[in-house]
C-alpha positions as CSV (number, residue, x, y, z in Angstrom):
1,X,32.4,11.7,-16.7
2,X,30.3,8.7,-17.3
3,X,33.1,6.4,-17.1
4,X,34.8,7.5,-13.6
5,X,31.1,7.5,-12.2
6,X,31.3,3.8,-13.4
7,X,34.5,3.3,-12.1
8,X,33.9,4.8,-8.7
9,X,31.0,2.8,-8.5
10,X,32.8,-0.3,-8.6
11,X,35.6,1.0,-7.0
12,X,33.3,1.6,-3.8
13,X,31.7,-1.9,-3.8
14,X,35.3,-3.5,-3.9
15,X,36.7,-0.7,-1.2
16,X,33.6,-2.0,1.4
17,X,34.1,-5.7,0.2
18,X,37.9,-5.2,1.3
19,X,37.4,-3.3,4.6
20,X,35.1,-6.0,5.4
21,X,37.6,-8.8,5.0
22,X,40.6,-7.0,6.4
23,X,38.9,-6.2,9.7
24,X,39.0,-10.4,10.4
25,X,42.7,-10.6,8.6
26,X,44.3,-7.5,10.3
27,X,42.7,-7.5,13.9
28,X,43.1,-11.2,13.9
29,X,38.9,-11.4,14.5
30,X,35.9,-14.0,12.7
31,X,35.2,-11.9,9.0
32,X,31.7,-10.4,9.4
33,X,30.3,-12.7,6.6
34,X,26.8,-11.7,6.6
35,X,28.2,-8.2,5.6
36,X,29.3,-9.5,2.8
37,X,25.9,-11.5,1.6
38,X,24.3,-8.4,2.6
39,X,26.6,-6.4,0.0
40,X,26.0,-8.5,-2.5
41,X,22.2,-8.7,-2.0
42,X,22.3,-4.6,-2.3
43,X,23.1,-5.2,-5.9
44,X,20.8,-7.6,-7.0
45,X,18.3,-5.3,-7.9
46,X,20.7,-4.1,-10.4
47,X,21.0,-7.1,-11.6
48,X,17.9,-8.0,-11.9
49,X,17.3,-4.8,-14.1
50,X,20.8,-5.3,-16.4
51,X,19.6,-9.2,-16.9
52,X,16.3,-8.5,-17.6
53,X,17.4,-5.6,-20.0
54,X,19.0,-8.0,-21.6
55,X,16.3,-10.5,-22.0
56,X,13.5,-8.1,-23.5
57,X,16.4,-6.6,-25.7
58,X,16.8,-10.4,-27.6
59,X,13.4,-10.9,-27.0
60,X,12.1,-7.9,-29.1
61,X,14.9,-9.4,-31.9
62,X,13.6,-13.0,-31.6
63,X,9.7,-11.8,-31.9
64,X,10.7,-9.2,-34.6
65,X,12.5,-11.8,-36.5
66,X,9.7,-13.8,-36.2
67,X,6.8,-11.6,-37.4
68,X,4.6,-12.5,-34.4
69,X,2.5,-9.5,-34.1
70,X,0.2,-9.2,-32.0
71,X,2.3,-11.9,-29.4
72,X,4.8,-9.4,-29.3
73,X,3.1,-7.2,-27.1
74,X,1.9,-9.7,-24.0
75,X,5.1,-11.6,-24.4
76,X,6.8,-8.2,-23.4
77,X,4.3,-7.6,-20.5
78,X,5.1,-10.5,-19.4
79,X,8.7,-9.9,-19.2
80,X,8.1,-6.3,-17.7
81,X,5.8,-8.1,-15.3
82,X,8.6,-10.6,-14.2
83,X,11.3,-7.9,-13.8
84,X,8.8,-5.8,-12.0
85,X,8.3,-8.6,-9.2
86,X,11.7,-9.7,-9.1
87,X,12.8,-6.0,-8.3
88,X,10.4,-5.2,-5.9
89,X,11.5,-8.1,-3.9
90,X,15.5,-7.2,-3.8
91,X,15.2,-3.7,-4.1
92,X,15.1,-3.1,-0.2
93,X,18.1,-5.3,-0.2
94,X,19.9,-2.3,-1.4
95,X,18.4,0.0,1.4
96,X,18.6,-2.3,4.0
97,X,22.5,-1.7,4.3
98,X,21.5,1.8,6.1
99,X,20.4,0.2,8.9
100,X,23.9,-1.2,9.4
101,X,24.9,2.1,11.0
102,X,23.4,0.4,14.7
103,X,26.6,-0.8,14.6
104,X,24.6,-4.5,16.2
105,X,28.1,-6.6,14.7
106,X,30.2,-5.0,17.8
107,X,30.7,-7.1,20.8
108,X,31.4,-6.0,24.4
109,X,35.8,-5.6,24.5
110,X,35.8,-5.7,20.7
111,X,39.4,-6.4,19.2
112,X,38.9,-3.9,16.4
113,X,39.4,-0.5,17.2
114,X,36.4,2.3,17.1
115,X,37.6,4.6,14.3
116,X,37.5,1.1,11.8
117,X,34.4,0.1,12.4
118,X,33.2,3.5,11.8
119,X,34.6,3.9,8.4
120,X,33.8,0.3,7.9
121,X,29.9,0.5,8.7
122,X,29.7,4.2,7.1
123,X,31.3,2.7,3.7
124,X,28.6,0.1,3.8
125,X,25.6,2.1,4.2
126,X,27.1,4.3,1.7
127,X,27.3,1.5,-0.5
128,X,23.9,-0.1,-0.3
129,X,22.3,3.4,-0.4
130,X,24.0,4.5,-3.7
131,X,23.2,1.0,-5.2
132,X,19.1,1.5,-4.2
133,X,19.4,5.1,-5.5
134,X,21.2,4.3,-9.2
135,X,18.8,1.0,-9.0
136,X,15.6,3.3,-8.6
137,X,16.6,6.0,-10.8
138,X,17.3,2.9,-13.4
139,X,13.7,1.5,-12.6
140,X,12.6,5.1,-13.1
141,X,14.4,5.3,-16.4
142,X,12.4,2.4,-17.8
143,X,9.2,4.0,-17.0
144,X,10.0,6.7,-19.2
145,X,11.1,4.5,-21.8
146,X,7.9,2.4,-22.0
147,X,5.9,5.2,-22.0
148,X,7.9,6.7,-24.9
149,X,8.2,10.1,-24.1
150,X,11.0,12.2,-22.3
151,X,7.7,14.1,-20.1
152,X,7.5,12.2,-16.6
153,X,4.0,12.2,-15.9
154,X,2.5,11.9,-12.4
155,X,1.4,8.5,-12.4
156,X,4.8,7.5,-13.0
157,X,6.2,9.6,-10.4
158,X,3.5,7.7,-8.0
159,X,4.6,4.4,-9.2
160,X,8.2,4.9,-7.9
161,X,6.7,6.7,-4.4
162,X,4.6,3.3,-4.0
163,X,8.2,1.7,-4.3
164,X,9.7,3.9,-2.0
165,X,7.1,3.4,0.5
166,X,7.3,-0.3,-0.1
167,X,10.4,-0.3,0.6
168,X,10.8,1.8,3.3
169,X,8.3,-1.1,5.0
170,X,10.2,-3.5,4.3
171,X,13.3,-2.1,5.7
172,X,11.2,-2.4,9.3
173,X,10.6,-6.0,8.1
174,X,13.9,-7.4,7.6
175,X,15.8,-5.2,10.7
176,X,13.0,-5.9,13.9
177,X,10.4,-9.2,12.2
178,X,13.6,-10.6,10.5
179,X,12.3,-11.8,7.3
180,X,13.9,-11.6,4.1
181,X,13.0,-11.5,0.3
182,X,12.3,-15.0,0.0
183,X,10.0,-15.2,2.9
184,X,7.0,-14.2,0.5
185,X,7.6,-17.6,-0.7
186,X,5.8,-18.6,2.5
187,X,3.0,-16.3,3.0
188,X,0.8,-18.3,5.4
189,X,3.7,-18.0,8.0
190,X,4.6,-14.7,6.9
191,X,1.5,-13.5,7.7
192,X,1.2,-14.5,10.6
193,X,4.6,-13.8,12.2
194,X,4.0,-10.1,10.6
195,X,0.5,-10.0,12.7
196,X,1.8,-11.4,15.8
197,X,4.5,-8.9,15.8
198,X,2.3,-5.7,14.9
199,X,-0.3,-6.6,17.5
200,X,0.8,-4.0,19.9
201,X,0.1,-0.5,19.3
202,X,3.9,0.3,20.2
203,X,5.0,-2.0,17.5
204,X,2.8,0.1,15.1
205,X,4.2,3.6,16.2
206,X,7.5,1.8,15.2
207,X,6.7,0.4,11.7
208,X,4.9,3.3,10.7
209,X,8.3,5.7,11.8
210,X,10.7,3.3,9.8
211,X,8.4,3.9,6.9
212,X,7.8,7.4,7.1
213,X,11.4,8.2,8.2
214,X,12.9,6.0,5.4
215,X,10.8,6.6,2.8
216,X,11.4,11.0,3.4
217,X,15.4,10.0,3.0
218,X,14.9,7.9,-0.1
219,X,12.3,10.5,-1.8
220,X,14.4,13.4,-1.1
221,X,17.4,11.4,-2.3
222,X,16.3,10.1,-5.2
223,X,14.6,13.5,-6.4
224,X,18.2,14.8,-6.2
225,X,20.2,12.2,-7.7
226,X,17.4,11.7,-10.2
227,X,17.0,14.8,-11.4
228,X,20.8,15.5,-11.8
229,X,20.9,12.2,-14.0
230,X,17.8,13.6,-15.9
231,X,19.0,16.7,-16.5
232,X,22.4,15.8,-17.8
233,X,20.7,12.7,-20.4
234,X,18.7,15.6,-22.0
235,X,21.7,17.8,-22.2
Protein backbone atom coordinates (compact mmCIF):
# COMPACT_ATOMS: atom_id res chain seq x y z
CA UNK A 1 0.00 0.00 0.00
CA UNK A 2 3.02 1.99 0.65
CA UNK A 3 4.15 2.02 -2.82
CA UNK A 4 0.78 3.20 -4.71
CA UNK A 5 0.59 5.97 -1.87
CA UNK A 6 4.17 6.82 -3.28
CA UNK A 7 3.13 6.54 -6.65
CA UNK A 8 -0.03 8.65 -6.35
CA UNK A 9 1.93 11.11 -4.72
CA UNK A 10 3.98 11.68 -7.53
CA UNK A 11 1.43 10.98 -9.88
CA UNK A 12 -0.55 14.07 -8.38
CA UNK A 13 2.38 16.56 -8.56
CA UNK A 14 2.95 15.64 -12.29
CA UNK A 15 -1.07 15.60 -12.96
CA UNK A 16 -1.11 19.61 -11.49
CA UNK A 17 2.36 20.37 -13.24
CA UNK A 18 0.53 19.09 -16.64
CA UNK A 19 -2.90 20.90 -16.15
CA UNK A 20 -0.88 23.84 -15.57
CA UNK A 21 1.04 23.72 -18.81
CA UNK A 22 -1.79 22.53 -20.95
CA UNK A 23 -4.12 25.33 -20.02
CA UNK A 24 -1.36 27.92 -22.08
CA UNK A 25 -0.80 24.97 -24.88
CA UNK A 26 -4.60 23.95 -25.43
CA UNK A 27 -6.43 27.40 -24.91
CA UNK A 28 -3.77 28.99 -26.85
CA UNK A 29 -3.18 31.46 -23.44
CA UNK A 30 0.50 32.75 -21.53
CA UNK A 31 1.36 29.42 -19.09
CA UNK A 32 0.65 30.50 -15.54
CA UNK A 33 4.34 30.20 -14.60
CA UNK A 34 4.28 31.34 -11.13
CA UNK A 35 2.00 28.25 -10.57
CA UNK A 36 4.49 26.24 -11.39
CA UNK A 37 7.47 27.91 -8.93
CA UNK A 38 4.78 27.89 -6.55
CA UNK A 39 4.51 23.96 -6.98
CA UNK A 40 7.76 23.37 -6.78
CA UNK A 41 8.36 25.57 -3.71
CA UNK A 42 5.34 23.28 -1.94
CA UNK A 43 7.89 20.55 -1.93
CA UNK A 44 10.90 22.03 -0.70
CA UNK A 45 10.15 21.36 2.60
CA UNK A 46 10.30 17.75 1.72
CA UNK A 47 13.32 18.21 0.45
CA UNK A 48 14.82 19.89 2.86
CA UNK A 49 13.80 16.96 5.27
CA UNK A 50 14.94 13.90 2.60
CA UNK A 51 18.49 15.99 2.14
CA UNK A 52 19.04 16.64 5.51
CA UNK A 53 18.10 12.97 6.36
CA UNK A 54 20.54 12.17 4.36
CA UNK A 55 23.25 14.35 5.72
CA UNK A 56 22.95 13.31 9.53
CA UNK A 57 22.62 9.67 8.23
CA UNK A 58 26.57 9.99 6.76
CA UNK A 59 27.22 12.16 9.32
CA UNK A 60 26.54 9.78 12.30
CA UNK A 61 28.84 7.11 9.96
CA UNK A 62 31.62 9.67 9.41
CA UNK A 63 31.67 10.63 13.37
CA UNK A 64 31.21 7.02 14.32
CA UNK A 65 34.00 5.97 12.11
CA UNK A 66 35.90 8.43 13.63
CA UNK A 67 35.57 7.84 17.35
CA UNK A 68 34.74 11.56 18.14
CA UNK A 69 32.74 11.18 21.15
CA UNK A 70 31.64 13.72 22.77
CA UNK A 71 31.63 16.00 19.11
CA UNK A 72 29.17 13.68 18.02
CA UNK A 73 26.50 14.98 19.86
CA UNK A 74 26.70 19.11 19.09
CA UNK A 75 27.72 18.25 15.57
CA UNK A 76 24.22 16.59 15.29
CA UNK A 77 22.47 19.53 17.04
CA UNK A 78 23.82 21.41 14.83
CA UNK A 79 22.50 19.65 11.89
CA UNK A 80 19.01 19.27 13.57
CA UNK A 81 19.28 22.91 14.15
CA UNK A 82 20.03 23.71 10.38
CA UNK A 83 17.12 21.46 9.14
CA UNK A 84 14.89 22.87 11.70
CA UNK A 85 15.43 26.54 10.24
CA UNK A 86 15.58 25.65 6.82
CA UNK A 87 11.98 23.88 7.22
CA UNK A 88 10.38 26.42 9.07
CA UNK A 89 11.11 28.76 6.42
CA UNK A 90 9.64 26.61 3.24
CA UNK A 91 7.15 24.79 5.07
CA UNK A 92 4.30 27.44 4.42
CA UNK A 93 5.42 27.18 0.91
CA UNK A 94 3.51 23.95 0.90
CA UNK A 95 0.38 25.58 2.54
CA UNK A 96 0.42 28.58 0.62
CA UNK A 97 -0.97 26.70 -2.52
CA UNK A 98 -4.54 26.75 -0.59
CA UNK A 99 -4.83 30.14 -1.00
CA UNK A 100 -4.79 29.64 -4.79
CA UNK A 101 -8.55 28.71 -4.64
CA UNK A 102 -9.23 33.00 -5.00
CA UNK A 103 -8.88 32.03 -8.30
CA UNK A 104 -6.69 35.93 -8.55
CA UNK A 105 -4.84 34.26 -12.09
CA UNK A 106 -8.38 34.72 -13.98
CA UNK A 107 -8.73 37.86 -16.12
CA UNK A 108 -11.90 39.61 -17.15
CA UNK A 109 -13.16 37.51 -20.82
CA UNK A 110 -10.74 34.73 -19.95
CA UNK A 111 -10.00 32.30 -22.94
CA UNK A 112 -10.01 29.24 -20.71
CA UNK A 113 -13.19 27.92 -19.92
CA UNK A 114 -14.65 27.83 -16.10
CA UNK A 115 -14.94 24.02 -15.42
CA UNK A 116 -10.69 23.97 -16.23
CA UNK A 117 -9.67 26.37 -14.08
CA UNK A 118 -11.68 24.79 -11.46
CA UNK A 119 -10.14 21.48 -11.63
CA UNK A 120 -6.97 23.24 -12.32
CA UNK A 121 -6.84 25.49 -9.09
CA UNK A 122 -8.65 22.58 -6.90
CA UNK A 123 -5.70 20.03 -8.12
CA UNK A 124 -3.21 22.59 -6.90
CA UNK A 125 -4.45 23.34 -3.52
CA UNK A 126 -4.74 19.71 -3.26
CA UNK A 127 -1.31 19.35 -4.06
CA UNK A 128 0.42 21.86 -1.93
CA UNK A 129 -1.88 20.82 1.04
CA UNK A 130 -1.03 17.08 0.88
CA UNK A 131 2.80 17.98 0.41
CA UNK A 132 2.51 20.33 3.96
CA UNK A 133 0.54 17.53 5.55
CA UNK A 134 3.07 14.36 4.59
CA UNK A 135 5.96 17.17 5.26
CA UNK A 136 4.62 17.83 8.87
CA UNK A 137 3.73 14.41 9.71
CA UNK A 138 7.53 13.71 8.48
CA UNK A 139 8.85 16.62 10.81
CA UNK A 140 6.63 14.97 13.45
CA UNK A 141 8.12 11.66 12.77
CA UNK A 142 11.60 12.96 13.60
CA UNK A 143 10.57 14.27 16.86
CA UNK A 144 9.70 10.81 17.86
CA UNK A 145 12.80 9.53 16.62
CA UNK A 146 15.12 11.90 18.51
CA UNK A 147 13.39 11.47 21.45
CA UNK A 148 13.71 7.66 21.14
CA UNK A 149 10.48 6.43 22.07
CA UNK A 150 7.23 5.45 20.11
CA UNK A 151 5.10 7.59 23.27
CA UNK A 152 4.39 11.21 21.72
CA UNK A 153 4.62 13.42 24.57
CA UNK A 154 3.03 16.84 24.90
CA UNK A 155 5.78 19.05 24.40
CA UNK A 156 6.22 17.45 21.17
CA UNK A 157 2.76 17.74 20.22
CA UNK A 158 3.26 21.66 21.15
CA UNK A 159 6.27 21.84 19.02
CA UNK A 160 4.34 20.98 15.83
CA UNK A 161 1.18 23.35 17.04
CA UNK A 162 3.82 26.30 17.25
CA UNK A 163 4.61 25.19 13.47
CA UNK A 164 1.13 25.12 12.58
CA UNK A 165 0.52 28.45 13.95
CA UNK A 166 3.65 29.71 12.33
CA UNK A 167 2.62 28.85 9.49
CA UNK A 168 -0.76 29.58 9.36
CA UNK A 169 0.89 33.42 9.84
CA UNK A 170 2.80 33.23 7.36
CA UNK A 171 0.30 32.13 4.92
CA UNK A 172 -1.38 35.88 5.73
CA UNK A 173 2.23 37.11 4.94
CA UNK A 174 2.93 35.83 1.65
CA UNK A 175 -1.03 36.25 0.18
CA UNK A 176 -1.92 40.19 1.56
CA UNK A 177 2.17 41.77 2.73
CA UNK A 178 3.62 39.77 -0.18
CA UNK A 179 6.76 38.58 1.27
CA UNK A 180 8.35 35.31 0.72
CA UNK A 181 10.77 32.91 2.47
CA UNK A 182 13.82 34.68 1.70
CA UNK A 183 12.52 38.04 2.90
CA UNK A 184 13.87 37.09 6.55
CA UNK A 185 17.07 37.61 4.83
CA UNK A 186 16.21 41.32 5.10
CA UNK A 187 14.71 41.84 8.42
CA UNK A 188 15.15 45.58 8.89
CA UNK A 189 12.73 46.02 5.92
CA UNK A 190 10.77 43.18 6.81
CA UNK A 191 9.95 44.63 9.77
CA UNK A 192 8.95 47.44 8.86
CA UNK A 193 6.79 46.72 5.81
CA UNK A 194 5.07 44.02 8.30
CA UNK A 195 4.39 47.04 10.87
CA UNK A 196 3.25 49.49 8.41
CA UNK A 197 0.83 46.96 7.16
CA UNK A 198 -0.59 45.77 10.60
CA UNK A 199 -1.02 49.36 11.86
CA UNK A 200 -4.72 49.36 11.31
CA UNK A 201 -6.86 47.45 13.66
CA UNK A 202 -8.78 45.99 10.47
CA UNK A 203 -5.55 44.63 9.23
CA UNK A 204 -5.19 42.88 12.64
CA UNK A 205 -8.84 41.37 12.64
CA UNK A 206 -7.50 39.92 9.20
CA UNK A 207 -4.12 38.42 10.20
CA UNK A 208 -5.28 37.04 13.27
CA UNK A 209 -8.45 35.10 11.04
CA UNK A 210 -5.92 33.73 8.51
CA UNK A 211 -4.09 32.31 11.48
CA UNK A 212 -6.72 31.01 13.42
CA UNK A 213 -8.73 29.85 10.40
CA UNK A 214 -5.61 28.11 8.85
CA UNK A 215 -4.07 26.92 11.56
CA UNK A 216 -7.84 24.88 12.82
CA UNK A 217 -7.63 23.20 8.97
CA UNK A 218 -4.04 22.18 9.34
CA UNK A 219 -4.46 20.88 13.07
CA UNK A 220 -7.46 19.03 12.39
CA UNK A 221 -5.83 17.75 9.14
CA UNK A 222 -2.77 16.70 10.33
CA UNK A 223 -4.30 14.94 13.55
CA UNK A 224 -6.14 12.79 10.93
CA UNK A 225 -3.62 12.09 8.51
CA UNK A 226 -1.14 11.75 11.36
CA UNK A 227 -2.67 9.48 13.34
CA UNK A 228 -3.70 7.07 10.42
CA UNK A 229 0.18 7.09 9.49
CA UNK A 230 0.92 6.38 13.25
CA UNK A 231 -1.32 3.83 13.64
CA UNK A 232 -0.46 1.79 10.65
CA UNK A 233 3.81 2.09 11.46
CA UNK A 234 2.96 0.46 14.86
CA UNK A 235 0.87 -2.22 13.23
Amino acid sequence: MLGIAALAFVGLQLWTALLIVLRGLVFHTKIYRPMLWNLFLSLAPLLVQVVFGVLLLFAVGFINSQGWGEQAADIIRVLMVLWLVLWALMFPNATYLITELNFSHRRENDPVPLYYDIVLVFSLALTGFINALASLSGFQGLLILAADSVVITPVEWAIVFIYILASAFALYLGREVRVNSWDVLHPIAFIKKLGSRLHAREEWHKALGYTLSFAGLLTISHLLVFSLLYSALLG
